[in-house]
LOMAR-736921 format. One record per residue: residue number from 1; chain; x, y negated, z negated of N, C-alpha, C, CB in turn. Coordinates in nm, 4 decimals. Glycine has a CB too. Layout:
! residues N
{pt NUM; "A"; {X; Y; Z}; {X; Y; Z}; {X; Y; Z}; {X; Y; Z}}
...
! end
This chain:
! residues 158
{pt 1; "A"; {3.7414; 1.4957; 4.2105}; {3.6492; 1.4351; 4.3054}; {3.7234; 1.3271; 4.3836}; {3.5245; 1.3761; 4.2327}}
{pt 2; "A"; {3.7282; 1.3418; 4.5366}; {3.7480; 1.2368; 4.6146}; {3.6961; 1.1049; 4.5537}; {3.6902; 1.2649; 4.7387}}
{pt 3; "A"; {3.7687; 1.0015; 4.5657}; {3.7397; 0.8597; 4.5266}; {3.6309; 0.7904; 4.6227}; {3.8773; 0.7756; 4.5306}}
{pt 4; "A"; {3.6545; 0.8044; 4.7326}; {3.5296; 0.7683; 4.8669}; {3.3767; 0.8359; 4.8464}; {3.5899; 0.8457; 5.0356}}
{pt 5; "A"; {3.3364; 0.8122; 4.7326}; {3.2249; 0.8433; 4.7552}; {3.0997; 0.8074; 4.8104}; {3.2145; 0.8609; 4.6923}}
{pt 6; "A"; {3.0220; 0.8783; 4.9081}; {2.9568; 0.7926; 4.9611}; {2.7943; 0.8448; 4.9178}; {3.0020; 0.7824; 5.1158}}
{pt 7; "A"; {2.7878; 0.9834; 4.8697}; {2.6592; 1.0055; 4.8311}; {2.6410; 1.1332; 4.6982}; {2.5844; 1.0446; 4.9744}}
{pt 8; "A"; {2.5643; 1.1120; 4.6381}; {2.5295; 1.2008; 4.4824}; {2.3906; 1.2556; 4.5103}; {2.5207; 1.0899; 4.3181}}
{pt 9; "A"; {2.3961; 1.4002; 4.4721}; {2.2688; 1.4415; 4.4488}; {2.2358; 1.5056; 4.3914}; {2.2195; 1.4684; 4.5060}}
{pt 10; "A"; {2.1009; 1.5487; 4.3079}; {2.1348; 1.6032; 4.1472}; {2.0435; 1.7194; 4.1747}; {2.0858; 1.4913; 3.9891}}
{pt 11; "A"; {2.0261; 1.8276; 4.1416}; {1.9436; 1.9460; 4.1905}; {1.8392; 1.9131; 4.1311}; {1.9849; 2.0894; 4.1625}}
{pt 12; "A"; {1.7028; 1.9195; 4.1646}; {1.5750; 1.9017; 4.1011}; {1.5661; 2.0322; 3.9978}; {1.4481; 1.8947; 4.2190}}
{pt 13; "A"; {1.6309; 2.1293; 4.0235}; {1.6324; 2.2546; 3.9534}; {1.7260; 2.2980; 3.8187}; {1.6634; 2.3395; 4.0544}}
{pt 14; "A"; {1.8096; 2.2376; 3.8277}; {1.9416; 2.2598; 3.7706}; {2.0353; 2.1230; 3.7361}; {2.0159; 2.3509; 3.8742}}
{pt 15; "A"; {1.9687; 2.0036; 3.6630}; {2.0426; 1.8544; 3.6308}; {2.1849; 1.8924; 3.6153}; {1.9869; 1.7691; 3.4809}}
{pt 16; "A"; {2.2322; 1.9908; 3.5845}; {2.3976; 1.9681; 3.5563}; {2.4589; 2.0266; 3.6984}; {2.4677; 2.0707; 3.3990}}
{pt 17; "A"; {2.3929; 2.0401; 3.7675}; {2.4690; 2.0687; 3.8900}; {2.4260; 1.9496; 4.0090}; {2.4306; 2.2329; 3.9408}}
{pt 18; "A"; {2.5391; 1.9035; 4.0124}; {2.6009; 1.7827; 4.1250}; {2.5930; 1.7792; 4.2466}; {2.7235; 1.7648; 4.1301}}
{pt 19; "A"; {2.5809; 1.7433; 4.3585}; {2.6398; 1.7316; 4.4610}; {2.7135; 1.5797; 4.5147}; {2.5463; 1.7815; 4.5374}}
{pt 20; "A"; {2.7878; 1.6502; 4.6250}; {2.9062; 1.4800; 4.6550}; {2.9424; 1.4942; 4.7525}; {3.0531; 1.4365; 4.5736}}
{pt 21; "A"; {2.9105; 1.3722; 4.9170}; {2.9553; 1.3616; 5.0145}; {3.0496; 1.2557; 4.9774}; {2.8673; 1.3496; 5.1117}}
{pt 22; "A"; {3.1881; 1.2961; 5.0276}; {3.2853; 1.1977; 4.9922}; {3.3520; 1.1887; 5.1544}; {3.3992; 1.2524; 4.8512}}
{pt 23; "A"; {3.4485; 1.0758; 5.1610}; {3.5644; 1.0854; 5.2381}; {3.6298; 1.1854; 5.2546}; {3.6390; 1.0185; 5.2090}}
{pt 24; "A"; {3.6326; 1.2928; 5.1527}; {3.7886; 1.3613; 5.1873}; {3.6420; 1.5090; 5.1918}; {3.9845; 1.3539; 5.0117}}
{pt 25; "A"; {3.5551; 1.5525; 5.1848}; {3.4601; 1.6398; 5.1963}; {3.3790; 1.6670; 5.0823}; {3.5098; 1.7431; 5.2382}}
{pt 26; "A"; {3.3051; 1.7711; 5.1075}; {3.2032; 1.7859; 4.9985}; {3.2033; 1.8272; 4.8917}; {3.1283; 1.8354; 5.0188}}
{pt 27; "A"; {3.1782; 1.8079; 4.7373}; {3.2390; 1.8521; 4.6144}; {3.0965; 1.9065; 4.5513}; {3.3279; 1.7233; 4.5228}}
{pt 28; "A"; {3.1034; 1.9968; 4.4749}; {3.0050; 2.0375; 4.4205}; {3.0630; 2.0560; 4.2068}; {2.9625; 2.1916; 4.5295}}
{pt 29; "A"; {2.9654; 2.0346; 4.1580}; {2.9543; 2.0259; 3.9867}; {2.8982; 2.0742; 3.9429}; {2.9278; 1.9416; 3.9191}}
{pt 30; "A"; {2.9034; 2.1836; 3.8420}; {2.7783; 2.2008; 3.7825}; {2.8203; 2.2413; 3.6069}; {2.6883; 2.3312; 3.8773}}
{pt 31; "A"; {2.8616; 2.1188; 3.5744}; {2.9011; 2.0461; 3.4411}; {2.8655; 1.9212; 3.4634}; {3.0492; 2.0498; 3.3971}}
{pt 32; "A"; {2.7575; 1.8672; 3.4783}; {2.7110; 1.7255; 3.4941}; {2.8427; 1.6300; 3.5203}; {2.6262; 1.6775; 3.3543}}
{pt 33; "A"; {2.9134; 1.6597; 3.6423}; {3.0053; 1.5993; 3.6625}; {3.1564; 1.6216; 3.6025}; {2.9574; 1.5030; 3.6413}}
{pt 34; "A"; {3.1492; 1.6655; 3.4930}; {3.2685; 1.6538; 3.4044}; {3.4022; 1.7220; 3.4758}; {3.2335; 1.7290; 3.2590}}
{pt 35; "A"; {3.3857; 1.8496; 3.5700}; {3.4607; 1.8447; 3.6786}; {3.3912; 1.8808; 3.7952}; {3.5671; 1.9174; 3.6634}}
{pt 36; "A"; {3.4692; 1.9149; 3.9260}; {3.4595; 1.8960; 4.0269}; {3.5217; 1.9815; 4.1592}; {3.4852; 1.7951; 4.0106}}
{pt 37; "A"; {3.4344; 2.0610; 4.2388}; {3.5016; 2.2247; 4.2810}; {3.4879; 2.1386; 4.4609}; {3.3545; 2.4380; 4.2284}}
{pt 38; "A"; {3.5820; 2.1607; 4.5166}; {3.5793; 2.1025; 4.6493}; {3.5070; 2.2283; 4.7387}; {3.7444; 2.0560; 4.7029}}
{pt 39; "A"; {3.4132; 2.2084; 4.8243}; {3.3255; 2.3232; 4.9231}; {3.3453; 2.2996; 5.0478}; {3.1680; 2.3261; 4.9129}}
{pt 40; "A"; {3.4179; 2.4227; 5.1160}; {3.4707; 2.4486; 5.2233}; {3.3078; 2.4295; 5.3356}; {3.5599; 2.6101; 5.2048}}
{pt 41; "A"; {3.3469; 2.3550; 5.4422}; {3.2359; 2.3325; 5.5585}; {3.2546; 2.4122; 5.6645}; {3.2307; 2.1956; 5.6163}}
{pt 42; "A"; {3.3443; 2.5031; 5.6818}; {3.3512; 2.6339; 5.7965}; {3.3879; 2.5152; 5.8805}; {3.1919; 2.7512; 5.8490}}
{pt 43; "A"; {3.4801; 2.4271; 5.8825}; {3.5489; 2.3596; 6.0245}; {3.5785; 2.2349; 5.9537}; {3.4409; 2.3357; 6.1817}}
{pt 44; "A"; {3.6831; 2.1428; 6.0887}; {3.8036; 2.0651; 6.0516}; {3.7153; 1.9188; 6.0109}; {3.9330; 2.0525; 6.1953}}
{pt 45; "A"; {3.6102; 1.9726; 5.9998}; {3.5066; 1.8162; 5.9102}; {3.5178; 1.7653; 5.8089}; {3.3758; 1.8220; 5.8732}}
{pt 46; "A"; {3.6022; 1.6828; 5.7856}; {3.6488; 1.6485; 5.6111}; {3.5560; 1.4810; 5.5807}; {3.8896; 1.6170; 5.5924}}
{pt 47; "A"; {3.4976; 1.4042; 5.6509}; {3.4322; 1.3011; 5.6046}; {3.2756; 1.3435; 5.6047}; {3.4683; 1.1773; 5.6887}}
{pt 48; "A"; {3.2573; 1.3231; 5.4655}; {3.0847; 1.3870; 5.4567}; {3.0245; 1.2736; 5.4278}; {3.0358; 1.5105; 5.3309}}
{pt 49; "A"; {2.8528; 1.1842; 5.4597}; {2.8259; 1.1019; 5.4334}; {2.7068; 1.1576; 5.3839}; {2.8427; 1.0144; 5.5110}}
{pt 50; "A"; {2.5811; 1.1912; 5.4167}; {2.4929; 1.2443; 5.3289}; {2.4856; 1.3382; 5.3314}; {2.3979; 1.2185; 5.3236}}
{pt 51; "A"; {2.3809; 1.3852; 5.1613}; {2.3838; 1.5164; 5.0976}; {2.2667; 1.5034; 5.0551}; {2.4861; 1.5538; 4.9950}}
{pt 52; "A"; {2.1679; 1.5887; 5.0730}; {2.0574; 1.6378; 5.0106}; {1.9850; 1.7253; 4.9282}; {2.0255; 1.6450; 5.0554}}
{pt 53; "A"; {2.0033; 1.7654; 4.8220}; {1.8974; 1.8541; 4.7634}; {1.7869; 1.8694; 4.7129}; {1.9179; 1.8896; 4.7097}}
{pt 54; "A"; {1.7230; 1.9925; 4.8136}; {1.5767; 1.9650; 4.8261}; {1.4939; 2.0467; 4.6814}; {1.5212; 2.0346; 4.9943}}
{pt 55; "A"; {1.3712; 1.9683; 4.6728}; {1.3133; 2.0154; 4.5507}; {1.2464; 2.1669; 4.6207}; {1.1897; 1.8891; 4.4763}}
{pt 56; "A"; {1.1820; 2.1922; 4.7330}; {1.1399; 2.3564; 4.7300}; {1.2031; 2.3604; 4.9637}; {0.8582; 2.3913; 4.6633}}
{pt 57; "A"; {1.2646; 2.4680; 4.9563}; {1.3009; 2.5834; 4.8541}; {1.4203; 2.5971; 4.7700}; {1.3053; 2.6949; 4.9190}}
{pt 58; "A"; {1.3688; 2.6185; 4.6371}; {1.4834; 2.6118; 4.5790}; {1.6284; 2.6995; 4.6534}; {1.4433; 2.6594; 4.4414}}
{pt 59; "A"; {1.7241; 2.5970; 4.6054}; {1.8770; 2.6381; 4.6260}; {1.9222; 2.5526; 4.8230}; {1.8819; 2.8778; 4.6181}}
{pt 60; "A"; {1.8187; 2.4620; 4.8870}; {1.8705; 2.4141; 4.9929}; {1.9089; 2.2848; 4.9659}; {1.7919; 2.4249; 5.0959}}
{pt 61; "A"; {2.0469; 2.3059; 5.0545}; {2.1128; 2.1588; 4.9726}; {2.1841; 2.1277; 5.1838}; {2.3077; 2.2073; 4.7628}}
{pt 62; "A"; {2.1550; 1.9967; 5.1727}; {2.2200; 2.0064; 5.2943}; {2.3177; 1.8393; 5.2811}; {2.0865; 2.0280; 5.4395}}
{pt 63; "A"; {2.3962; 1.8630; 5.4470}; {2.4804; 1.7483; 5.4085}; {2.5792; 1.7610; 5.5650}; {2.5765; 1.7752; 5.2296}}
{pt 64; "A"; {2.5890; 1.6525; 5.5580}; {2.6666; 1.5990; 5.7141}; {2.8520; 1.5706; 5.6969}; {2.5791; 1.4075; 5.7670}}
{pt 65; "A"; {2.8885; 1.5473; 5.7789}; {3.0611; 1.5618; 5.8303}; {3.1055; 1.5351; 5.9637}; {3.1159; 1.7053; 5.8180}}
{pt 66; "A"; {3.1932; 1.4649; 5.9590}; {3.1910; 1.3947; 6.0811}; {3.3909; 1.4054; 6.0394}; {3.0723; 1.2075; 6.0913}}
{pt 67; "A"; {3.4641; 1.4048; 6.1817}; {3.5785; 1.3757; 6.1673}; {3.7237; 1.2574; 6.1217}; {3.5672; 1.4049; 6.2381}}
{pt 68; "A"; {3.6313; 1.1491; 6.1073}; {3.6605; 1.0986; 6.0166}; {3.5602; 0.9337; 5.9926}; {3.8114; 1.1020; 6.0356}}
{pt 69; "A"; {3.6482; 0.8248; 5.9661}; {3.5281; 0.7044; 5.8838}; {3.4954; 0.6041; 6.0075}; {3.6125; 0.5879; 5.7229}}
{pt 70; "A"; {3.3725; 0.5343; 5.9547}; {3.3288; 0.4974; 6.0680}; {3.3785; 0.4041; 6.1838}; {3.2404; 0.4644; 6.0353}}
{pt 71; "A"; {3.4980; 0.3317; 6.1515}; {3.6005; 0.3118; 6.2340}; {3.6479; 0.3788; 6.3573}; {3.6797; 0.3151; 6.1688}}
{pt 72; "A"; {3.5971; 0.4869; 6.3257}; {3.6496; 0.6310; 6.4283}; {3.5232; 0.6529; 6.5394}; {3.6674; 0.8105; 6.3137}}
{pt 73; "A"; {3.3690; 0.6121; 6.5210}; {3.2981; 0.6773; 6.5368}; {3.2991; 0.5933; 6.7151}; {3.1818; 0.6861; 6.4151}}
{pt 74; "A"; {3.3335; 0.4994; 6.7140}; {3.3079; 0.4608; 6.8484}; {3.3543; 0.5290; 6.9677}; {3.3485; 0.3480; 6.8601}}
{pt 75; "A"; {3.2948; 0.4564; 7.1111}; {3.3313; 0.5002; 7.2118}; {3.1993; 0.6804; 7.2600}; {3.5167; 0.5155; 7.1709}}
{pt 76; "A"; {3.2705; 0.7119; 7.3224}; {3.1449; 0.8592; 7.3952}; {3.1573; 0.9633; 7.2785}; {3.2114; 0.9668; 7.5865}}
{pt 77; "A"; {3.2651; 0.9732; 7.2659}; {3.2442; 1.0941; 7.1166}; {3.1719; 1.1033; 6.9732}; {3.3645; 1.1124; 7.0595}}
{pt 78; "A"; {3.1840; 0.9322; 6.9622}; {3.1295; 0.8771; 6.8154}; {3.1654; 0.9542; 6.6909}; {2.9733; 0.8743; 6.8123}}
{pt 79; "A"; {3.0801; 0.9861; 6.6080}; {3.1387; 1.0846; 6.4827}; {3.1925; 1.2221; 6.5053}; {3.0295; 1.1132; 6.3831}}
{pt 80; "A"; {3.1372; 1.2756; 6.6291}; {3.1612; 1.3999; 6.6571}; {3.1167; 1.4933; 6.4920}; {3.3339; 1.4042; 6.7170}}
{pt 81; "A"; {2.9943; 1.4837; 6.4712}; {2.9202; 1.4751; 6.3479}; {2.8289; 1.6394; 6.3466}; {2.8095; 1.3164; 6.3540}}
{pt 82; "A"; {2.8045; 1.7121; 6.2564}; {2.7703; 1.8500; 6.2240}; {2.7001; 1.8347; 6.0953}; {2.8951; 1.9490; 6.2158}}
{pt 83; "A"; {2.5750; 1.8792; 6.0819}; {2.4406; 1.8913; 5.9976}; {2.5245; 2.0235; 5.9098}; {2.2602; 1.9367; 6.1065}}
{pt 84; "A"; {2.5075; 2.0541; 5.8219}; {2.5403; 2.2225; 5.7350}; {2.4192; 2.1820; 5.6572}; {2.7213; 2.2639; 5.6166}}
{pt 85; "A"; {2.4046; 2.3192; 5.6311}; {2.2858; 2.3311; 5.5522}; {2.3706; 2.5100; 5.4660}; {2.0960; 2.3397; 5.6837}}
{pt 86; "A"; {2.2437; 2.4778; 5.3450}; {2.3143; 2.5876; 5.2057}; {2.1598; 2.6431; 5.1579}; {2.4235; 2.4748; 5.0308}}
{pt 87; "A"; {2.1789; 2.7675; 5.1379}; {2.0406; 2.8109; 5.0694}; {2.0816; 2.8690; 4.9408}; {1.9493; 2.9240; 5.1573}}
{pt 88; "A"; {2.2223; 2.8737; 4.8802}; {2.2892; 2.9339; 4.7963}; {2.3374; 2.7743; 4.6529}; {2.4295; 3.0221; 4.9052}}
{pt 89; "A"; {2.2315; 2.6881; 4.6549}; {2.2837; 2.5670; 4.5853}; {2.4227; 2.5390; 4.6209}; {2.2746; 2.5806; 4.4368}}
{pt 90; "A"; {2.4438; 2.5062; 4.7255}; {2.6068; 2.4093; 4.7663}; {2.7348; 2.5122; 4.7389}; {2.6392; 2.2422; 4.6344}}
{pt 91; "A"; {2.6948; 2.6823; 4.7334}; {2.8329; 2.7437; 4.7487}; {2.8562; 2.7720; 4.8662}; {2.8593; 2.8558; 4.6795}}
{pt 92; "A"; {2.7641; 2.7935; 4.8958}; {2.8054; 2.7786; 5.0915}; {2.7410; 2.7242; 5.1690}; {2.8084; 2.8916; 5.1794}}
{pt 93; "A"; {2.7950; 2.7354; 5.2673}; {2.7415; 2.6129; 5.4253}; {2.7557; 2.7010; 5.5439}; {2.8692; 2.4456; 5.4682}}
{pt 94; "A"; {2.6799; 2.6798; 5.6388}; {2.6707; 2.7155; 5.7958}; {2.6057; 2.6118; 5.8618}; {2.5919; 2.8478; 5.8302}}
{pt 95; "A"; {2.6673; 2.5742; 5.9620}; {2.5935; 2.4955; 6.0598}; {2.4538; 2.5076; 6.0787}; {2.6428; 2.5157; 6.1744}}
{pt 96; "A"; {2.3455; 2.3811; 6.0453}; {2.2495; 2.3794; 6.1089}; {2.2125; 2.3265; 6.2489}; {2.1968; 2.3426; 6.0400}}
{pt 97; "A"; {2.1099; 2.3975; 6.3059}; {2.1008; 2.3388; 6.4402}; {2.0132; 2.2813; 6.5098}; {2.1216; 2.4014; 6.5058}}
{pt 98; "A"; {2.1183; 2.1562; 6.5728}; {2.0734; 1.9984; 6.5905}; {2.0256; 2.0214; 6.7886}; {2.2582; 1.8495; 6.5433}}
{pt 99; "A"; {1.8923; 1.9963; 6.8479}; {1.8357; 2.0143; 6.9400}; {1.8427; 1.8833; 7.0416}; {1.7189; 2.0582; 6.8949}}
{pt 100; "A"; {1.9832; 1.8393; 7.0303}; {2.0333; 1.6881; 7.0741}; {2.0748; 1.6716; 7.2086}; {2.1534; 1.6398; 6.9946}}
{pt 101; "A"; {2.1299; 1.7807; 7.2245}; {2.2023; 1.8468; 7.2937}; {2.3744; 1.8427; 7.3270}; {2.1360; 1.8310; 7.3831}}
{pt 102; "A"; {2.4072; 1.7648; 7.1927}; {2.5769; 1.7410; 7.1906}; {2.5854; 1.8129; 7.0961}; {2.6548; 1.5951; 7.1682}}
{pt 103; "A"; {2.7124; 1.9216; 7.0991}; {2.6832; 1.9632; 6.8933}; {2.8589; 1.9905; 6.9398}; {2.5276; 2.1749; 6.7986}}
{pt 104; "A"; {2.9458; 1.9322; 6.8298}; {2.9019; 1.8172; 6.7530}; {2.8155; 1.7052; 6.8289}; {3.0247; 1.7544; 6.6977}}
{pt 105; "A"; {2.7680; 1.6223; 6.7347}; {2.6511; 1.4883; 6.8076}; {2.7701; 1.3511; 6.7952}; {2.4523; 1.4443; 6.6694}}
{pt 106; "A"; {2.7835; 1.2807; 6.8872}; {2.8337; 1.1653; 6.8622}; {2.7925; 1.0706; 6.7402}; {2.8163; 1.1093; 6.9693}}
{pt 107; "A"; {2.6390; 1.1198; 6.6683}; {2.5453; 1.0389; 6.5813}; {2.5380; 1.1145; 6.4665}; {2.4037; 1.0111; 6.6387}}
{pt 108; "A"; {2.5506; 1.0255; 6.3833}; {2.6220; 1.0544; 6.1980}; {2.4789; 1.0656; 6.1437}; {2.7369; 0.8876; 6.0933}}
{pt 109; "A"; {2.4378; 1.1480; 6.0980}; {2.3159; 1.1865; 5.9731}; {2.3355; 1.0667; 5.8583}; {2.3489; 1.3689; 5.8836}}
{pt 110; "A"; {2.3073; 0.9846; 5.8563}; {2.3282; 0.9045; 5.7418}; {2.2390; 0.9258; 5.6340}; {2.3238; 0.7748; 5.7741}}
{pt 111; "A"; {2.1163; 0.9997; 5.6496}; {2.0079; 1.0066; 5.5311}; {1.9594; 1.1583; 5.5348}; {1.8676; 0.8927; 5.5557}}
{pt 112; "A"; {1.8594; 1.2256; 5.4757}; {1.8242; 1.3095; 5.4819}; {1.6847; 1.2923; 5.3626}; {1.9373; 1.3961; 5.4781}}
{pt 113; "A"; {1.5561; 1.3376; 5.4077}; {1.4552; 1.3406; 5.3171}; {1.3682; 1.4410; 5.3468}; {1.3914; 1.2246; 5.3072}}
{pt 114; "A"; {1.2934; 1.4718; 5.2386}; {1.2031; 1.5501; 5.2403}; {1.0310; 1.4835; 5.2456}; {1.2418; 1.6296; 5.1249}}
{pt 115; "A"; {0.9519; 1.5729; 5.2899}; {0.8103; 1.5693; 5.2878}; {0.7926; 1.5974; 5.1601}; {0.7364; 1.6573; 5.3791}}
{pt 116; "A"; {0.6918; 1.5437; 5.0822}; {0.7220; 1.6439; 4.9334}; {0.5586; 1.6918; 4.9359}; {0.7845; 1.5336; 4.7436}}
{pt 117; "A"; {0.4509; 1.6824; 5.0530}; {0.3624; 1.7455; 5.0630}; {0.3645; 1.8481; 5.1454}; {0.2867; 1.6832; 5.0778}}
{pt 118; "A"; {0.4916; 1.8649; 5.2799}; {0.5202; 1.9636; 5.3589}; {0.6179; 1.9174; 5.3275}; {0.4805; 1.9944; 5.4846}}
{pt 119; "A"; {0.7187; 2.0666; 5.2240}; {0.8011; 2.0768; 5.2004}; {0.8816; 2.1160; 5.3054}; {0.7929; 2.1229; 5.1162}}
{pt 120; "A"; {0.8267; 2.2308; 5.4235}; {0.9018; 2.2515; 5.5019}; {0.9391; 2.1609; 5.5904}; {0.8723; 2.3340; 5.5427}}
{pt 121; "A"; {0.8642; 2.0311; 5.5767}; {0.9090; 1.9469; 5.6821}; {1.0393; 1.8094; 5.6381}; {0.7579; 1.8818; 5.7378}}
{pt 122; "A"; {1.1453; 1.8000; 5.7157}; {1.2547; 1.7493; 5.6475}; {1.2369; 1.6271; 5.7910}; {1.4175; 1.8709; 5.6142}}
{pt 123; "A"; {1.3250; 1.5044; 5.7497}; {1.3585; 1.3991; 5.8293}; {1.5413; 1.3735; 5.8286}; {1.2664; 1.2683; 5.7677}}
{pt 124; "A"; {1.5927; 1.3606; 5.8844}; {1.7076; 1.2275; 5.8722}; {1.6938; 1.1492; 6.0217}; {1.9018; 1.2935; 5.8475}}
{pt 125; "A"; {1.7835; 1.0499; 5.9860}; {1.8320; 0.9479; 6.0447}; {1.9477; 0.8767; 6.0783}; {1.7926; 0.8983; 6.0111}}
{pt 126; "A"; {2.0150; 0.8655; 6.1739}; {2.1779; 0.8520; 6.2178}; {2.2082; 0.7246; 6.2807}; {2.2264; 0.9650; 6.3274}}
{pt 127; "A"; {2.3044; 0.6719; 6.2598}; {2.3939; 0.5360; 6.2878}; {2.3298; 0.4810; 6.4342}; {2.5864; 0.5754; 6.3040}}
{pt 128; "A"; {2.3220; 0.6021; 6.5103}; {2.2729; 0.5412; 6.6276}; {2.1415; 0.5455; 6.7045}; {2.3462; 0.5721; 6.7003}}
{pt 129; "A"; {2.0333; 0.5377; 6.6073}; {1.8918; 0.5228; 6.5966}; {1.8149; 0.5991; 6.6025}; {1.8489; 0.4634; 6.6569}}
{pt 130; "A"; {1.8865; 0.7854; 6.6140}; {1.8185; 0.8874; 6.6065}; {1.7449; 0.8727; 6.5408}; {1.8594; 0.9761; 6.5880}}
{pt 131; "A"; {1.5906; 0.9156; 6.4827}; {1.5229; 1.0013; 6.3830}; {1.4977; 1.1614; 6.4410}; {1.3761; 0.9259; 6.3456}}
{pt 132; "A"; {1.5439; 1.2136; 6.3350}; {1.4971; 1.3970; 6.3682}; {1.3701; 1.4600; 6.2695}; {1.6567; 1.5186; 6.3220}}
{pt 133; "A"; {1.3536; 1.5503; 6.3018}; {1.2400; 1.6149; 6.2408}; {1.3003; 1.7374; 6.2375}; {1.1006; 1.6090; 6.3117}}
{pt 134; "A"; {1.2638; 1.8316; 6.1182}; {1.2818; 1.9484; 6.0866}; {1.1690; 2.0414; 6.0004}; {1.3946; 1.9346; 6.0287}}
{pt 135; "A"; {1.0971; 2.1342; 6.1151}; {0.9658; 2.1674; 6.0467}; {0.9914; 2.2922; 6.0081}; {0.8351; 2.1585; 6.1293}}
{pt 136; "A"; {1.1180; 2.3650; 5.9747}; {1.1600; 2.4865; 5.9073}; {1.2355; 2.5013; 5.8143}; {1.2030; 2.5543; 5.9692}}
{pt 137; "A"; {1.2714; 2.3909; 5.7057}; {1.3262; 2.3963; 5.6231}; {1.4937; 2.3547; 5.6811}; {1.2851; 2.5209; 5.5634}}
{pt 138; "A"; {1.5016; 2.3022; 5.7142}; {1.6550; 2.2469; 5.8141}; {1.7229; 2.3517; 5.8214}; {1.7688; 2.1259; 5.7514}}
{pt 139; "A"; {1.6712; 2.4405; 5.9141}; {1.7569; 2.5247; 6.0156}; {1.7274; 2.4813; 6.1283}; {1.7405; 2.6697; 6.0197}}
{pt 140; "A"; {1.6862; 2.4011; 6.1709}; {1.6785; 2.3297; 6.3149}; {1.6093; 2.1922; 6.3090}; {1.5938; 2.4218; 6.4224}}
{pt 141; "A"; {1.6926; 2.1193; 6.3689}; {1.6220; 1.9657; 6.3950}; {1.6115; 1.9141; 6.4976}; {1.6716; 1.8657; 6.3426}}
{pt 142; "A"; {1.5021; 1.8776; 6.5393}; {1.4836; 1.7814; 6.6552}; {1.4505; 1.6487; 6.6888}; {1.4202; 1.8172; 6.7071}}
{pt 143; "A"; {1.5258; 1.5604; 6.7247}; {1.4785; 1.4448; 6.7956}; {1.3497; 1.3741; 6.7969}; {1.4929; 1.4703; 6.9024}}
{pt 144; "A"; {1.2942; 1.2545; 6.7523}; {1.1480; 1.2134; 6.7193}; {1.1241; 1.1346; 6.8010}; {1.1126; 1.1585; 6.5950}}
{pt 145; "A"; {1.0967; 1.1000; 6.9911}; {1.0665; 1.0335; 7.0463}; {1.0365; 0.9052; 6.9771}; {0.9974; 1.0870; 7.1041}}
{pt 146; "A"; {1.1736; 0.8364; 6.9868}; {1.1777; 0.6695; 6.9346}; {1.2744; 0.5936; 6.9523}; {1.1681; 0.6456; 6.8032}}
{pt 147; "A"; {1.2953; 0.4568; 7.0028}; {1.3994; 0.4115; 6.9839}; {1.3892; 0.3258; 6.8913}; {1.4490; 0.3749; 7.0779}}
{pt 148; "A"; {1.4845; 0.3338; 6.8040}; {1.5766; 0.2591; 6.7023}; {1.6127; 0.2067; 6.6929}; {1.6364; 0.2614; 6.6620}}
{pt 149; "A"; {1.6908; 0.0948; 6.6092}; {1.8226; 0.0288; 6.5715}; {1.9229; 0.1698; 6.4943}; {1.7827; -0.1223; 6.4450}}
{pt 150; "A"; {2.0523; 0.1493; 6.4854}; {2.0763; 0.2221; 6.3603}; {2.0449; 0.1886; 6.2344}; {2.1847; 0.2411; 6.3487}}
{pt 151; "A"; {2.0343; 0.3071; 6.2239}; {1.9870; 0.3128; 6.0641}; {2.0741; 0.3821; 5.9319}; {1.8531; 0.3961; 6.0668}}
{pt 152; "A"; {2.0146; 0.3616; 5.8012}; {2.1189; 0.4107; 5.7171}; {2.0574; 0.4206; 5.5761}; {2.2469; 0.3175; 5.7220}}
{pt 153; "A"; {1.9587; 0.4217; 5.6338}; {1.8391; 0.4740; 5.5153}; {1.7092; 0.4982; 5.5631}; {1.8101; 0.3677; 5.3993}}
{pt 154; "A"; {1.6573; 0.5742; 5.4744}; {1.5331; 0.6301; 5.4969}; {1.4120; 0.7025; 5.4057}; {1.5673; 0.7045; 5.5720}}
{pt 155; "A"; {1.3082; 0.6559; 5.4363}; {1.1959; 0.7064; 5.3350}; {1.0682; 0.7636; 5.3630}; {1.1591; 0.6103; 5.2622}}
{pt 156; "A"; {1.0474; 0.8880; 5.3128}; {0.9432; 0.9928; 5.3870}; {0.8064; 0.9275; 5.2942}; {0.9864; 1.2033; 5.3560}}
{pt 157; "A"; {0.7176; 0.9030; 5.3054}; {0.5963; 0.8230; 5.3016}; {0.4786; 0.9580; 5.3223}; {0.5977; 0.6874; 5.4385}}
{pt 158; "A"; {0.4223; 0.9940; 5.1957}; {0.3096; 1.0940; 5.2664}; {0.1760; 1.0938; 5.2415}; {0.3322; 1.2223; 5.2420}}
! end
């Protein structure tokens, strides 16, 4: 496991299986940690900051990547940042798609939550005051008419 860790998430389904947005990319466990399998993101995205796994439907685990730490993110490009989403518990990833209209987005996913009364409905929230909405299970997110501060946490309230 990368040492930069920046986020853990434990399957509501399966406690010995891990997830890990790190600095160096995303690691997946499923020995309650004891080791640690690095998961390819289909592109040159190696800084992951959040990771989510959702309680239904089982096996969606999602999680962000950006080109590198936030030092980097300034200026018009910013993170140059990509949503993946997994329906296979964290063995694989494909781009989910972000309705921003930059993809990559200059704006880093820093959180990710669920509705836990509309499961299909998902939230995150990014460095530069986005909130998104996702009413299909995060295969697509959109933009929540609001302005922000950045943010870097977040909590779905239902």
């Amino acid at each position: 496991l990368h040492p930069d860790v920046h986020g853990i998430a434990v399957s509501p389904h399966d406690p010995s299986l891990l997830y890990a947005a790190t600095g160096g990319g995303f690691y997946r466990s499923q020995n309650a940690g004891r080791s640690w399998t690095r998961v390819h993101l289909d592109c040159a995205r190696m800084y992951a900051i959040a990771v989510f796994a959702a309680l239904e439907p089982a096996g969606l685990v999602l999680t962000t990547a950006g080109f590198g730490p936030p030092q980097t993110w300034g200026g018009p490009l910013g993170a140059r940042a990509r949503l993946f989403r997994s329906v296979d518990y964290g063995r694989t990833f494909h781009p989910a798609v972000l309705t921003m209209g930059d993809d990559p987005t200059p704006a880093m996913i820093m959180q990710i939550a669920q509705n836990r009364t509309r499961p299909q409905e998902l939230f995150a929230i990014t460095n530069r005051g986005f909130a998104l909405r996702s009413q299909d299970r995060g295969e697509t997110f959109a933009p929540i008419p609001a302005s922000l501060p950045p943010a870097y946490s977040l909590v779905v309230l239902a």
